[in-house]
C-alpha positions in Angstrom: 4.5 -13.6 11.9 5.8 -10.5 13.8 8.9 -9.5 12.4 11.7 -7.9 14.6 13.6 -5.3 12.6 17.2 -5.9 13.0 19.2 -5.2 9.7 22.8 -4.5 8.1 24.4 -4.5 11.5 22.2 -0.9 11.7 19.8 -1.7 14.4 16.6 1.0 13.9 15.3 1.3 17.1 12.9 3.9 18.7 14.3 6.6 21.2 12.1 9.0 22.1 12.2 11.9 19.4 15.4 9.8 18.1 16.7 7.5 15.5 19.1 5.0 16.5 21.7 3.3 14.0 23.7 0.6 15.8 27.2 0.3 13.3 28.8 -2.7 15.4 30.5 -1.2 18.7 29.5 2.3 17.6 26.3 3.9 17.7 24.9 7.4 15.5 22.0 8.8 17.4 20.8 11.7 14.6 17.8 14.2 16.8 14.9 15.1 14.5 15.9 18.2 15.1 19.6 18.5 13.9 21.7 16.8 10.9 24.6 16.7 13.4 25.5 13.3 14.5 26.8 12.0 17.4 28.8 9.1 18.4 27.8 7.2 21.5 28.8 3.8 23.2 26.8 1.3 22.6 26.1 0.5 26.3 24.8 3.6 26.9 21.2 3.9 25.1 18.7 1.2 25.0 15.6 1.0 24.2 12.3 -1.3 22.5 12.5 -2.2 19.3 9.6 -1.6 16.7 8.4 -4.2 14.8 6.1 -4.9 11.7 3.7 -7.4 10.9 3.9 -9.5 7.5 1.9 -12.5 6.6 4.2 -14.4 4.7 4.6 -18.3 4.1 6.9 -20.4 5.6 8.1 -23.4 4.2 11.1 -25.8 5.2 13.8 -27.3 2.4 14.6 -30.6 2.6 18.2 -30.0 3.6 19.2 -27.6 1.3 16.5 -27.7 -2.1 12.7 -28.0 -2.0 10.4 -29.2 -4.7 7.0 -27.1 -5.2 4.3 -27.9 -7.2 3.0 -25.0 -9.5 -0.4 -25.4 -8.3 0.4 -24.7 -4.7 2.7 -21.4 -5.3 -0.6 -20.3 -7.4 -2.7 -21.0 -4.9 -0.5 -18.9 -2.2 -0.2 -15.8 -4.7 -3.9 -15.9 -5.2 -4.4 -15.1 -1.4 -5.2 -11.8 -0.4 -3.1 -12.2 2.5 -0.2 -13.6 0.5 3.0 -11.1 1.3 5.9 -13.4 0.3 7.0 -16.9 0.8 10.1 -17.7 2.6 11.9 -20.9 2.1 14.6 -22.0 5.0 17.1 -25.2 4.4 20.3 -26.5 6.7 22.1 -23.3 4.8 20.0 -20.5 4.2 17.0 -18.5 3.2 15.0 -17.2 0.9 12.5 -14.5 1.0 10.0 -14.1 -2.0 7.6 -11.1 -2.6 4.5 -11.8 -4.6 5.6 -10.3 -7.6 9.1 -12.4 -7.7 6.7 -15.8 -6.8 4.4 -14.5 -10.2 7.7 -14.0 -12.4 8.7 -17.6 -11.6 5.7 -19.0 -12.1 5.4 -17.2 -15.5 8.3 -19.1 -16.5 8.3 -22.7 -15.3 9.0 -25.1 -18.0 6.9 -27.5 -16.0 4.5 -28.1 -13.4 7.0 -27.6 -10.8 10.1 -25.9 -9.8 12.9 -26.4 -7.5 14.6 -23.8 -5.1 18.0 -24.4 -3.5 20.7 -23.3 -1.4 23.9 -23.9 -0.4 26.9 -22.5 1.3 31.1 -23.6 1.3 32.9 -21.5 2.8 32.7 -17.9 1.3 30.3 -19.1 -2.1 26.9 -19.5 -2.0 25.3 -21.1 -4.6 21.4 -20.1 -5.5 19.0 -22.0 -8.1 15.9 -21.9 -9.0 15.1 -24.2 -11.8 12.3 -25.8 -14.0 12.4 -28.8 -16.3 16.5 -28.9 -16.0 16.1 -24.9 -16.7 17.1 -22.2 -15.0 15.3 -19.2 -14.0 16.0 -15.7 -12.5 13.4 -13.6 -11.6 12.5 -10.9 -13.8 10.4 -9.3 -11.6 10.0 -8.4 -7.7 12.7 -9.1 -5.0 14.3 -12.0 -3.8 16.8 -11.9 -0.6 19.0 -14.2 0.3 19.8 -14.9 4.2 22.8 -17.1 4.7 24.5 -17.8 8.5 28.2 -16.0 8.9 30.0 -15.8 12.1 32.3 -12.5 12.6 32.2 -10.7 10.1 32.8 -7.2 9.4 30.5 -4.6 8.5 31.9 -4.1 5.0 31.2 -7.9 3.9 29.9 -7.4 0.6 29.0 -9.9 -1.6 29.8 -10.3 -5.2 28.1 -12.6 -8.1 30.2 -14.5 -11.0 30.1 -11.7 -12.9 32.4 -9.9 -10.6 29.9 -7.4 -9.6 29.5 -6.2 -6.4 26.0 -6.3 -5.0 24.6 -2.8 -3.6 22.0 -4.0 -1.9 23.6 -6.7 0.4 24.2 -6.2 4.0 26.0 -8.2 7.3 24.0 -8.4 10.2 25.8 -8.3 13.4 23.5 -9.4 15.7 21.9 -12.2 13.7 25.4 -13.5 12.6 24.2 -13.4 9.1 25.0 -11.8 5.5 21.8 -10.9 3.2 21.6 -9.6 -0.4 19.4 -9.0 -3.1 19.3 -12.2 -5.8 20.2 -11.0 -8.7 21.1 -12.8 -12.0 24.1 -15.1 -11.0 23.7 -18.7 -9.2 27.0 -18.1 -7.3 28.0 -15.6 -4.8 30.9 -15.3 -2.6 31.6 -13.1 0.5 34.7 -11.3 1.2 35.7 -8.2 3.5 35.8 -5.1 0.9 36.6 -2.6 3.3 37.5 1.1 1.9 39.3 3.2 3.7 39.7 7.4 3.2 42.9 9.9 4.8 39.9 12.6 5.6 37.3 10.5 7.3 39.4 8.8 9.7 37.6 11.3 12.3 34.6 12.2 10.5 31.1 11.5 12.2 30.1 9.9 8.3 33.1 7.7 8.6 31.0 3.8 9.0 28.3 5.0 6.5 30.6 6.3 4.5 32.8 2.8 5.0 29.8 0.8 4.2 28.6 2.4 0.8 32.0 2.4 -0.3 32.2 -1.5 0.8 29.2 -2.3 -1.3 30.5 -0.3 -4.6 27.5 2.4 -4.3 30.0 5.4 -3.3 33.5 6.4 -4.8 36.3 7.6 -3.1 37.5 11.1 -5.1 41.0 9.7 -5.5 42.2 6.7 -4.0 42.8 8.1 -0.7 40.5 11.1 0.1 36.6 11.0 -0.3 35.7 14.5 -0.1 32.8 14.2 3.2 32.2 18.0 2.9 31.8 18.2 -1.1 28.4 18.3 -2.5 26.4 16.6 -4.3 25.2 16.8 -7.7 22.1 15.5 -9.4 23.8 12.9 -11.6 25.5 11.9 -8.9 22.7 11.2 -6.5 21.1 9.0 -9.4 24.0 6.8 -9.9 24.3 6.3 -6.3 20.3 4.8 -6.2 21.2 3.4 -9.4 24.0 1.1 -7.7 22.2 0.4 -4.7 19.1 -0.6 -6.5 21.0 -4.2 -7.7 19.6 -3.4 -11.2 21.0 -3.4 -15.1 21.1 0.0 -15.7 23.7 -0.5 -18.4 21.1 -1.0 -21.7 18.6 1.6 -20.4 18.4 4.1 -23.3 15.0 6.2 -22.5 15.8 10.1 -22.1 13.7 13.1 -22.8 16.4 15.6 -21.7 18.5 17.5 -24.3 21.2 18.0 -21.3 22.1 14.4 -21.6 23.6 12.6 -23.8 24.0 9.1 -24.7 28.2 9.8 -24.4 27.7 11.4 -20.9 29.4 9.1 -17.8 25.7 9.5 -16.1 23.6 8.6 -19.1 22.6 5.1 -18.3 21.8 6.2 -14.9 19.9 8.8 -15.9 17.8 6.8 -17.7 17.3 4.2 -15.7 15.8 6.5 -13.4 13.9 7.8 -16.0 12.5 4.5 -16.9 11.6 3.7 -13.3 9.8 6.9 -12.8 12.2 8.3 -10.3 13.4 11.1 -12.5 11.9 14.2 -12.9 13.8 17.2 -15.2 14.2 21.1 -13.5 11.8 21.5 -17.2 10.2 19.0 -19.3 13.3 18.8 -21.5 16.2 19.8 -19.3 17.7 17.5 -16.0 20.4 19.8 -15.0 22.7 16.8 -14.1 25.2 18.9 -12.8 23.3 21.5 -10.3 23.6 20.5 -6.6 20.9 18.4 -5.7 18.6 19.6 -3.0 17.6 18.2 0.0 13.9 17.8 -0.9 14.6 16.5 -4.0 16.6 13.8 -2.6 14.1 13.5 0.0 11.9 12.4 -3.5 14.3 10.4 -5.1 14.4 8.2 -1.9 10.9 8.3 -1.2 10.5 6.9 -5.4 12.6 4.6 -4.7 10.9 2.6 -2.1 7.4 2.8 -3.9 9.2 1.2 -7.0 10.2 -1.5 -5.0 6.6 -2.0 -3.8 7.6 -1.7 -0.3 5.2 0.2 2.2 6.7 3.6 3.8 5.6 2.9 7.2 6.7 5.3 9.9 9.0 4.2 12.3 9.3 7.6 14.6 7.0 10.8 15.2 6.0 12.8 12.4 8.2 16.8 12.7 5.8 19.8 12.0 8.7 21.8 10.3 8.6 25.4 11.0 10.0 25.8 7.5 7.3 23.3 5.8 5.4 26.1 4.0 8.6 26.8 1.8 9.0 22.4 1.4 7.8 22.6 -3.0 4.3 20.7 -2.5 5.4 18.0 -5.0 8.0 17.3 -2.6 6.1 17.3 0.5 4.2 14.3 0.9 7.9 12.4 0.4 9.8 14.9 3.4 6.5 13.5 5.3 7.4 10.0 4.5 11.3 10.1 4.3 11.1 11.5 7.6 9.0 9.5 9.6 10.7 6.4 8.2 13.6 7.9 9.8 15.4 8.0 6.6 16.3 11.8 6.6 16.7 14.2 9.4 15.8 17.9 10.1 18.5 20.8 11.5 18.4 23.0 13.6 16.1 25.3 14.7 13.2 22.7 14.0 14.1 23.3 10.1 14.0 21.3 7.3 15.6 23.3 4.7 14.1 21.6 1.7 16.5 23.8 -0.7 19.5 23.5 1.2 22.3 21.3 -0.4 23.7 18.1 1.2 27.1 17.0 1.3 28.8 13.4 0.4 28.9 12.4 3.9 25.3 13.3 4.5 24.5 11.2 1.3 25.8 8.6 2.5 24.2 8.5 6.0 20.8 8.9 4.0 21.6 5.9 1.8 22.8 3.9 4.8 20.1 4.8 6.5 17.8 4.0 2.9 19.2 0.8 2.4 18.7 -0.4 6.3 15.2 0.6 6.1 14.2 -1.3 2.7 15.9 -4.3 4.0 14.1 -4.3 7.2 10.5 -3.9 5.8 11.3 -6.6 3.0 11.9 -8.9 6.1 
């Protein structure tokens, strides 16, 4: 199936040497070649849209639930073409990678198990169940596609347990709202728009909106958020940590005698750590409060996606950075990748500046820019 990317209301789309991000009515155009960005109307650029292909399985619900027989979900996963299975019913989707398909199977109480989905109103309710038991995947990724007319940018989507998910997005174009499954069978929608006195202006202000929306960023105070502050390395962790849709809370492993297990970033810490996304300044030290640099969030980011088993393909010309020779070489095969996914820009000058600090609002445009990408390649 050839797969049109269009995600979280942030269209990617190819412009020459550019990187498009279509936020509703307003458009951020960032140039390879500068970390500036730039407002434009959004009837006054267009262009192709790139595309990926996946060879994934469809299969229709009976209305709203679908009975499958273990045998035949073993039989897809054991297909070397096999790249996920995506169930549609009367009120939704799901999409299934291999290794979420393998978890449920390693579960089922029975020879079969039953998927549904179903939408009233603002709550959706998700199940997947064996043998009158439930199951949650406890592996791979599992998003959830549901139809919703006119809604705002910040929709975010919250499970029973209150949480909000990270990793959820509203699509303006497709008229629809999509989010990670996670372990709740009910979700509901609702317009969690934050709002800051000192970004009213600010060229950050919808990525900075819609990681605040989705519980991933923190205003400083109630009203200001600080655009221009940088950022630290706890910080930056703690942001992946909440966009990743994960329970970071019980994660205990840590190496680093600059954390401990009192310290507001310790979970997140070692989460990462757990993950393989962390890496200390030493062998024993994280420095969780030095500024994080730009190609060591260009790292973090590019750790992130291999994690969650999704392919870094490029999306937009490789730079040849004049300043590449001073990019650390542990850090240079992710600027590579980062950068041609059209994740993270260059500035001027045709500069990188791998050791050069990033502020909140450039953060945030990253993780916007992150999260649109993942979702994109997992559909």
């Amino acid at each position: 199936y050839l797969i049109v990317l269009t995600f979280v209301g942030l269209v990617l789309l190819g412009v020459g040497a550019f990187s498009l991000f279509d936020f509703g009515s307003k458009q951020i155009i960032a140039d390879d070649a500068t970390q500036e960005q730039v407002p434009l109307d959004a009837e006054s650029q267009s262009s192709a849209v790139p595309s990926a292909l996946f060879d994934f399985q469809e299969v229709m619900m009976n209305g709203d639930s679908l009975t499958l027989e273990a045998a035949s979900l073993r039989s897809m996963v054991s297909d070397d073409t096999f790249e996920g299975l995506l169930l549609t019913g009367d009120d939704g989707s799901l999409l299934m990678n291999p290794a979420f398909v393998e978890s449920i199977l390693e579960q089922l109480g029975a020879e079969a198990v039953t998927f549904s989905l179903t939408t009233e109103g603002s709550t959706c309710a998700v199940r997947i169940t064996s043998d009158d038991s439930t199951i949650y995947g406890s592996a791979g990724i599992c998003i959830v596609t549901v139809p919703y007319e006119n809604g705002p940018l910040t929709m975010a989507v919250e499970d029973s347990h209150g949480n909000l998910i990270g990793n959820s997005a509203y699509f303006v174009d497709g008229a629809s709202l999509r989010w990670q499954l996670g372990t709740s069978e009910t979700y509901t929608f609702s317009d969690s728009a934050k709002s800051f006195s000192d970004i009213t202006e600010h060229w950050g202000k919808n990525s900075i909106e819609f990681l605040t929306s989705h519980g991933v960023l923190n205003g400083m105070s109630e009203n200001t958020f600080l655009p221009n502050r940088s950022v630290t390395r706890a910080e930056f962790i703690k942001m992946l940590a909440l966009m990743s849709g994960e329970d970071y809370s019980q994660c205990q492993t840590n190496q680093f005698h600059d954390v401990a297990i009192n310290d507001w970033f310790y979970s997140y810490v070692a989460w990462g750590t757990e993950r393989g996304l962390v890496n200390g300044k030493t062998e024993n030290e994280f420095f969780p409060d030095a500024t994080i640099s730009r190609e060591e969030m260009a790292a973090l980011c590019d750790r992130f996606i291999l994690y969650f088993q999704i392919d870094c393909k490029a999306v937009r010309s490789a730079v040849d950075f004049a300043d590449a020779p001073i990019i650390g070489s542990w850090a240079l095969d992710s600027v590579e990748r980062i950068q041609a996914a059209g994740i993270i820009n260059g500035k001027d000058d045709n500069l990188f500046d791998p050791r050069g600090y990033a502020t909140r609002a450039e953060a945030a445009t990253m993780l916007s820019n992150l999260s649109a990408y993942m979702m994109a390649m997992r559909h």
